[in-house]
N, C-alpha and C positions, 0 to 999 in steps of 0.2 A: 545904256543899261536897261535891262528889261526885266521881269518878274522870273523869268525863265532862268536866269543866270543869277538871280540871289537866290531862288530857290537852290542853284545847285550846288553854293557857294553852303548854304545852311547844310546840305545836306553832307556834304564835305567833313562836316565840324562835328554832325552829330556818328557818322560814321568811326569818328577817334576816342579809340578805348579809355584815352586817359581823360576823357570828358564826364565829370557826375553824371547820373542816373537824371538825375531832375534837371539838368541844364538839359541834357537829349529828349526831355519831355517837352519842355521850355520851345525846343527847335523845331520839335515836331509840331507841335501847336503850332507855332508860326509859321511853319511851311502849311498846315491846314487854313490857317485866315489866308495867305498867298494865292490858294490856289481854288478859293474856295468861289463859285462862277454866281453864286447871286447876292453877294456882298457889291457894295458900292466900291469901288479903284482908291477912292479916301477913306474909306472907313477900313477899308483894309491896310492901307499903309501905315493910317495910324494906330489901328490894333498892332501891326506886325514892329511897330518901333516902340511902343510900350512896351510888350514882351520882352522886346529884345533890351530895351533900358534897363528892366527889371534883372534881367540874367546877367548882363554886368558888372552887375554890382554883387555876384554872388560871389563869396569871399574863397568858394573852395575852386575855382578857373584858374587853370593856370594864367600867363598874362599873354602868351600868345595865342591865346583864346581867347582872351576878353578883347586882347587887337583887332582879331579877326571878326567879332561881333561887332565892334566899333566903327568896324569898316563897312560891314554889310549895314548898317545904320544909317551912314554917310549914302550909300546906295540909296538906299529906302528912300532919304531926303533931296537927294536929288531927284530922284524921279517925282518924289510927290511935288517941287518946285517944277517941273517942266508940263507937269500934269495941270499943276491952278495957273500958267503961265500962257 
Protein backbone atom coordinates (compact mmCIF):
# COMPACT_ATOMS: atom_id res chain seq x y z
CA UNK A 1 0.00 0.00 0.00
CA UNK A 2 1.27 3.37 -0.83
CA UNK A 3 0.38 7.05 -0.32
CA UNK A 4 -0.84 7.09 -3.87
CA UNK A 5 -3.71 4.61 -3.51
CA UNK A 6 -5.13 5.99 -0.13
CA UNK A 7 -5.10 9.23 -1.61
CA UNK A 8 -7.19 7.87 -4.28
CA UNK A 9 -9.18 5.88 -2.00
CA UNK A 10 -9.94 9.55 0.04
CA UNK A 11 -10.73 10.89 -3.01
CA UNK A 12 -13.20 8.36 -3.87
CA UNK A 13 -15.35 9.18 -0.74
CA UNK A 14 -14.94 12.76 -0.91
CA UNK A 15 -16.25 12.65 -4.63
CA UNK A 16 -20.03 11.01 -2.98
CA UNK A 17 -22.72 13.44 -2.74
CA UNK A 18 -24.10 11.87 0.08
CA UNK A 19 -20.99 12.67 2.12
CA UNK A 20 -21.44 16.26 4.49
CA UNK A 21 -19.84 19.22 3.44
CA UNK A 22 -17.38 19.16 6.36
CA UNK A 23 -16.26 15.45 6.22
CA UNK A 24 -15.19 16.39 2.16
CA UNK A 25 -13.23 19.35 3.85
CA UNK A 26 -12.00 16.87 6.49
CA UNK A 27 -10.83 14.62 3.21
CA UNK A 28 -9.42 17.17 1.46
CA UNK A 29 -7.19 18.30 4.35
CA UNK A 30 -6.06 14.95 4.54
CA UNK A 31 -5.22 14.31 1.12
CA UNK A 32 -3.25 18.04 1.41
CA UNK A 33 -1.02 16.48 4.58
CA UNK A 34 -0.81 13.22 2.07
CA UNK A 35 0.55 14.84 -0.39
CA UNK A 36 2.17 17.63 0.88
CA UNK A 37 6.39 17.02 -0.18
CA UNK A 38 8.08 18.81 2.78
CA UNK A 39 6.43 17.23 5.69
CA UNK A 40 8.14 14.49 7.34
CA UNK A 41 6.43 10.45 6.02
CA UNK A 42 5.56 10.42 10.07
CA UNK A 43 4.33 13.43 10.68
CA UNK A 44 2.26 13.10 7.86
CA UNK A 45 0.71 9.79 8.67
CA UNK A 46 0.11 10.79 11.83
CA UNK A 47 -1.69 14.16 10.89
CA UNK A 48 -3.51 12.25 8.23
CA UNK A 49 -4.96 9.51 11.00
CA UNK A 50 -5.96 12.03 13.40
CA UNK A 51 -8.08 13.61 10.81
CA UNK A 52 -9.28 10.94 9.74
CA UNK A 53 -10.02 9.59 13.71
CA UNK A 54 -11.84 12.80 14.12
CA UNK A 55 -14.32 12.38 11.01
CA UNK A 56 -15.31 9.18 12.21
CA UNK A 57 -16.86 9.87 14.72
CA UNK A 58 -18.93 12.52 13.01
CA UNK A 59 -22.33 11.42 13.71
CA UNK A 60 -23.90 12.70 10.32
CA UNK A 61 -21.61 9.72 7.98
CA UNK A 62 -23.38 7.32 6.90
CA UNK A 63 -21.72 3.86 8.21
CA UNK A 64 -20.41 2.85 4.89
CA UNK A 65 -18.41 5.75 5.10
CA UNK A 66 -17.24 5.61 8.30
CA UNK A 67 -16.16 1.68 7.08
CA UNK A 68 -14.42 3.10 4.45
CA UNK A 69 -12.55 5.85 6.60
CA UNK A 70 -11.85 2.90 9.01
CA UNK A 71 -10.24 1.24 6.49
CA UNK A 72 -8.17 3.84 4.78
CA UNK A 73 -6.80 4.20 8.65
CA UNK A 74 -5.85 0.60 8.81
CA UNK A 75 -3.96 1.69 5.56
CA UNK A 76 -2.30 4.74 7.00
CA UNK A 77 -1.15 2.21 9.94
CA UNK A 78 0.14 -0.10 8.13
CA UNK A 79 2.18 1.73 6.17
CA UNK A 80 3.36 3.90 9.01
CA UNK A 81 4.39 0.23 10.84
CA UNK A 82 6.38 -0.81 7.66
CA UNK A 83 7.87 2.77 7.61
CA UNK A 84 9.32 2.66 11.69
CA UNK A 85 10.12 -1.17 10.83
Amino acid sequence: MDIDNIVAALSDIQEDKRVPRNVRASLQETVGELINNEENITVKLNTAISILDEVSNDTNIQPFTRTQIWNIVSMLESLQNEIES
